[in-house]
N, C-alpha and C positions, 0 to 999 in steps of 0.2 A: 701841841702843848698850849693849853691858856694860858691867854695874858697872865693873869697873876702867878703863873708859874714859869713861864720864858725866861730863861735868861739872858737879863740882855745887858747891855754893854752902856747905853745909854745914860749920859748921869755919875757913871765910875769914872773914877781917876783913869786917864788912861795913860800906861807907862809911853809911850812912844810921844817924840816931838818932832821937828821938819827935820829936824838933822839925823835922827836915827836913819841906821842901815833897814834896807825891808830885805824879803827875802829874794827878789829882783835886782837887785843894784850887783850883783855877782853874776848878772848875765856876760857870753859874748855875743858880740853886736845880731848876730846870725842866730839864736835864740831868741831874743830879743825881739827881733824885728819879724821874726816867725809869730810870736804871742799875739803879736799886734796884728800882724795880716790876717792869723787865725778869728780872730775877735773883730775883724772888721774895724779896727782902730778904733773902738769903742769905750775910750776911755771917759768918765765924766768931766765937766768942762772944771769942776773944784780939785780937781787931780791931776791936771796937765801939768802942772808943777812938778808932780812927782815924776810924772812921766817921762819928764824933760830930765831929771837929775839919772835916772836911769838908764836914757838914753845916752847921754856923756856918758856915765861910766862903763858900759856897755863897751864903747869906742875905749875908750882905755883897758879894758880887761882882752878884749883882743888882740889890741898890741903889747901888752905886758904876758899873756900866751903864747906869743910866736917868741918873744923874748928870751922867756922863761925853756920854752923848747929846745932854743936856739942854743944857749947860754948853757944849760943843765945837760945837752944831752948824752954825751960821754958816763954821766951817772944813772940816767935814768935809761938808755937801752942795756943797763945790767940790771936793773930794779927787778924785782921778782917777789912775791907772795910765797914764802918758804913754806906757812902753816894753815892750811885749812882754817878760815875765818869759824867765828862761832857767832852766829845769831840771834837775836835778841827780837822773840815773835811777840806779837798783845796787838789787839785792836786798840785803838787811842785810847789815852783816861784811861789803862787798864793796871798802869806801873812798869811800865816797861822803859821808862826815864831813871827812878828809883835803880830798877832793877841793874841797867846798864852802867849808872854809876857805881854799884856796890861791885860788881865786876871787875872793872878796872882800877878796883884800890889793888888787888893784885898785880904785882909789880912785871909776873912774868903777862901779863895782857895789857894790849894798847887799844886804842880807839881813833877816828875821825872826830877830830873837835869843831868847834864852830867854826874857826876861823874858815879851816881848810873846808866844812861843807858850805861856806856861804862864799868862799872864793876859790873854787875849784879850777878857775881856770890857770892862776899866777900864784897860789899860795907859798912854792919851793923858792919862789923869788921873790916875795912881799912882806914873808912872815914876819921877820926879823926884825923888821921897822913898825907896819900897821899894828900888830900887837898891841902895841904904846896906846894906840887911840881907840880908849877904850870909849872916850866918849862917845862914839859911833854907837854904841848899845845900852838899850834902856835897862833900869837898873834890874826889872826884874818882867817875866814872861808875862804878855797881856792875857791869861787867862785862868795865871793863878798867881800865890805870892811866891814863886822860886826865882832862885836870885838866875843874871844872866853873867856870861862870861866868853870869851875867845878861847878857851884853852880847855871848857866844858866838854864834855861829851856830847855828839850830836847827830841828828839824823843826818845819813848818807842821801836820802831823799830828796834836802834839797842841794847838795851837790848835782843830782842829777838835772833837776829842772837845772840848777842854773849853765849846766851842758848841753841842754836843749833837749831832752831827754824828754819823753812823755811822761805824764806823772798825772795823779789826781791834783796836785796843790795847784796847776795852773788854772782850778776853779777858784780858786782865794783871789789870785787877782782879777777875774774876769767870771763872776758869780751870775752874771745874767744872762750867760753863756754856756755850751757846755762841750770845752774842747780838750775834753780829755776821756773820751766815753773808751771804754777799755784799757785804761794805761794802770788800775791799780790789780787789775787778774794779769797782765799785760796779753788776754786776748783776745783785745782788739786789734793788736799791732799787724799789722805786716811782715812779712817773713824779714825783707829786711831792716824795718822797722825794730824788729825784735833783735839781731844780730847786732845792731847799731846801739839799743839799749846795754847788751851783755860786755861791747866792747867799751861801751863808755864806765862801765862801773866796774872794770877788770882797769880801764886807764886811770880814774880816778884813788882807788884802793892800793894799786902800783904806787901812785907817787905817794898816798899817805905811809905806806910803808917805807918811806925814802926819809921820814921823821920819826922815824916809832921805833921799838924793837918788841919783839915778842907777838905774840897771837894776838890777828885782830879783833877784838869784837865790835860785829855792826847791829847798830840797830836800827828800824825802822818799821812802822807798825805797816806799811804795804807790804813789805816783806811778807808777813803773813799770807800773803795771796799766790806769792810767787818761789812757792816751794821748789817746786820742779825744776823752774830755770835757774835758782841758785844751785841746786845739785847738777845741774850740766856743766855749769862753772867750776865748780869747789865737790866732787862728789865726795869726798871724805869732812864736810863741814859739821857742827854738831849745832843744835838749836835748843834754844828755851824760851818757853811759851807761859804767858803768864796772862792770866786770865782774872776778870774783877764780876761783880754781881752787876749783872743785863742793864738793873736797874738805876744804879750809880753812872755806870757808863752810859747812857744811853742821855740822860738829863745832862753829864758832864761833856759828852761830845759836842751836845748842840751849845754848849757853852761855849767850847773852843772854838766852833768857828764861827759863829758870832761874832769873839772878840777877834778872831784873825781875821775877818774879813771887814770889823771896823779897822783897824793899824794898817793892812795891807792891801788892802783893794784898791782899782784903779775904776770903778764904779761903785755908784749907791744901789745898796740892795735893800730888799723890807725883810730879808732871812726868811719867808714864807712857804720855802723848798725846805727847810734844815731838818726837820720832822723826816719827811720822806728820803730825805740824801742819806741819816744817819741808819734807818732802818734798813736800805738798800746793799749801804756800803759797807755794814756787820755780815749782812748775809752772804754777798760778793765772796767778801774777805774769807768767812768761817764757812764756804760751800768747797771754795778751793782749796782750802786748808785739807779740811776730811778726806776731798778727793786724794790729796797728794799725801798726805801722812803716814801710808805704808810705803811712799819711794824711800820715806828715809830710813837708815842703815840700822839695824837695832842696838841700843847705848846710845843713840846719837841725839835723842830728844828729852828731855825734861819739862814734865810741866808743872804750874805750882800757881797756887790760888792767890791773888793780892792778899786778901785778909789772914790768912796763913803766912804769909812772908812777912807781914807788919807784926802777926802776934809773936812769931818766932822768927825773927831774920836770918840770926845766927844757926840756927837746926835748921831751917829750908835750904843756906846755902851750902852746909853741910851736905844736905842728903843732893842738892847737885852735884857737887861736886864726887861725888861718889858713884852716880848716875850713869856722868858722865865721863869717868874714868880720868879727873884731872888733877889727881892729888894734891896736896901742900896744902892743903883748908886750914890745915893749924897757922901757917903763917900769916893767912890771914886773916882771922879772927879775930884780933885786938884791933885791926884800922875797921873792919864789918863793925864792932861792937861801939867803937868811938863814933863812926857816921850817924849812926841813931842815937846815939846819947846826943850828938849835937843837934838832932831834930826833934826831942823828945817832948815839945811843945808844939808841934808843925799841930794847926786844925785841919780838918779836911772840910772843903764846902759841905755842906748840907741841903738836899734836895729834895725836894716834895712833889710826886707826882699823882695825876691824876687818876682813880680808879679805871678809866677808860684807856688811859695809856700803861698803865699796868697789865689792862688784859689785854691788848693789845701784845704788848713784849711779851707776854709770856707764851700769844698766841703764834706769832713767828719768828721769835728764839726759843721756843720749846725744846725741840733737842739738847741746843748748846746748853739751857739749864739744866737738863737731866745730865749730860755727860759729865759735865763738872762739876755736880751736889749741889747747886744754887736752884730753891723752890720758888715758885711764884710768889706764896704767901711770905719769905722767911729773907732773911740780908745773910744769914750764917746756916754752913752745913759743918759736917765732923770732916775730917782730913780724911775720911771711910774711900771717899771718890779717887784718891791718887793710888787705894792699892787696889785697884779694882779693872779688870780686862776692857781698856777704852777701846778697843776694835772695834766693836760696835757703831 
């Protein structure tokens, strides 16, 4: 992308201070201390401060897990995932944030909120009190203006890293590096690499279930890659896939991690990879997707276009719900219809891309634009594409 079209972070307010939480400070010590051997301890010499804070908390999140283990366990060896989770699929910037919130205005579904995915290790034992300090978080997401909170809705994702889990986000903190080469198809792992992934986010979802009632929904845009091992897990889960124009996403990703790897990195980067990463990690994402799309169950997938879902919220989640065979949509129709009345001023950034990067995306997201009605030339198709045999 040219300069004058880059988005960069440079210059912008940036919501994060010394004291904010990063998405690291919810390591245990043994994750933690993994990132850093992985990386060479290649932390910048401007960041060893944060390094340093992370490292204390590290040492404390370990001993408030064996705690929390110790303390809890009579409840949590009865813990059990009654109901098939429902998943919430999109490449990033695609609405799958949106989408996950308008979900859980339904009262019979729950979710993973921030607190619990940024301190997975002690949450059943910390909640109660950390809650309170909210000052721990900036007031709103460094990559757009949505507001933040504890008690949000949030990726299960970084619950995982901060389990020690493999994960693509361990390039956020260590971007001059690249210690996460297979972890978002997860087939780079290792057999028991992979067994050690499956069992940490069946422990993790366990204990969120020890907070919640009702159907979980997770969301998390890797997710999208890893079809298959979620159905080894959960084979009766149901999914919805929400999908934005190539071209929005694609200026907006390199946005996000720009701004995430200014707030969160533990090195300086020049983002001079972010081009290639995002075009890489669409295709990664959307190769496994297709592959795996006929494992799942038939009724069990939903998909629906961003600008479709903005222009109609209420009728897209309607025709979910109906998809997917989860009835009560009248009940919740009046909290769906208040959500967007109270956002009915939200802008969305606006991005200007290059003729060269234009035909570029259209030259290796071509398919994905034909299967979902989005053309090269156009931002808008007719809704024609959802009644339409995607087997293909």
């Amino acid at each position: 992308m040219p300069e004058n079209n880059r988005p960069e972070t440079k210059g912008q307010p940036d919501p994060f201070r010394f004291w904010h939480m990063r998405f690291w400070h919810g390591m245990k010590f043994s994750a933690w201390l993994g990132l850093l051997v992985r990386n060479g301890f290649a932390v910048t010499p401007g960041r060893l401060g944060l390094a340093l804070t992370i490292t204390l908390m590290s040492v404390a999140n370990s001993v408030l897990r064996v705690l929390q283990e110790v303390m809890l366990y009579p409840f949590i060896r009865r813990a059990r995932i009654e109901e098939p989770p429902i998943f919430v699929l999109g490449h990033w910037r695609s609405g799958t944030t949106m989408l996950h919130e308008v979900m859980v205005l339904d009262e019979r579904f729950s979710c993973p909120n921030t607190y619990q995915c940024m301190t997975p290790n002690h949450f059943l034992l910390t909640s109660w009190f950390a809650l309170r300090l909210t000052f721990l978080l900036p007031k709103k997401r460094p990559m757009d203006e949505m507001g933040v909170g504890w008690l949000q809705p949030q990726e299960d994702e970084f619950a995982l890293v901060n389990l020690g889990q493999p994960s693509p986000y361990r390039s956020i903190a260590f971007p001059n590096s690249n210690p996460c080469e297979g972890a978002l198809n997860l087939e780079g792992l290792s057999e028991t690499q992979h067994s050690n992934w499956k069992t940490a986010l069946m422990w993790f979802l366990r204990r969120v279930g020890m907070q919640t009632r009702g159907t979980l929904v997770v969301k998390s845009p890797t997710h999208t890659a890893r079809v298959k091992t979620l159905l080894e897990l959960f084979p009766d889960s149901k999914f919805v896939l929400v999908v934005r124009n190539p071209h929005e996403v694609f200026a907006s990703t390199v946005k996000l991690w720009s701004a995430l790897r200014h707030s969160q990195s533990l090195q300086v980067t020049d983002n001079c990879d972010l081009e290639a990463k995002v075009f890489q990690d669409f295709e990664t994402m959307f190769e496994a997707f297709e592959r795996d799309r006929s494992l799942i169950p038939e009724g069990h997938l939903f998909e629906t276009r961003f600008e479709d879902f903005v222009d109609s919220p209420a009728g897209e989640m309607e025709r979910l719900y109906g998809e997917l065979g989860l009835g009560g949509f009248e009940r919740s129709r009046p909290a769906i219809e208040s959500y967007f009345a109270r956002r009915a001023d939200y802008q969305r950034d606006a991005y200007s891309l290059t003729p060269e990067l234009r035909e570029e995306i259209g030259r290796r997201w071509g398919p994905f634009m034909k299967r979902y009605g989005y053309d090269a030339g156009q931002n808008r198709q007719s809704k024609a594409w959802a009644r339409q045999d995607k087997t293909g």
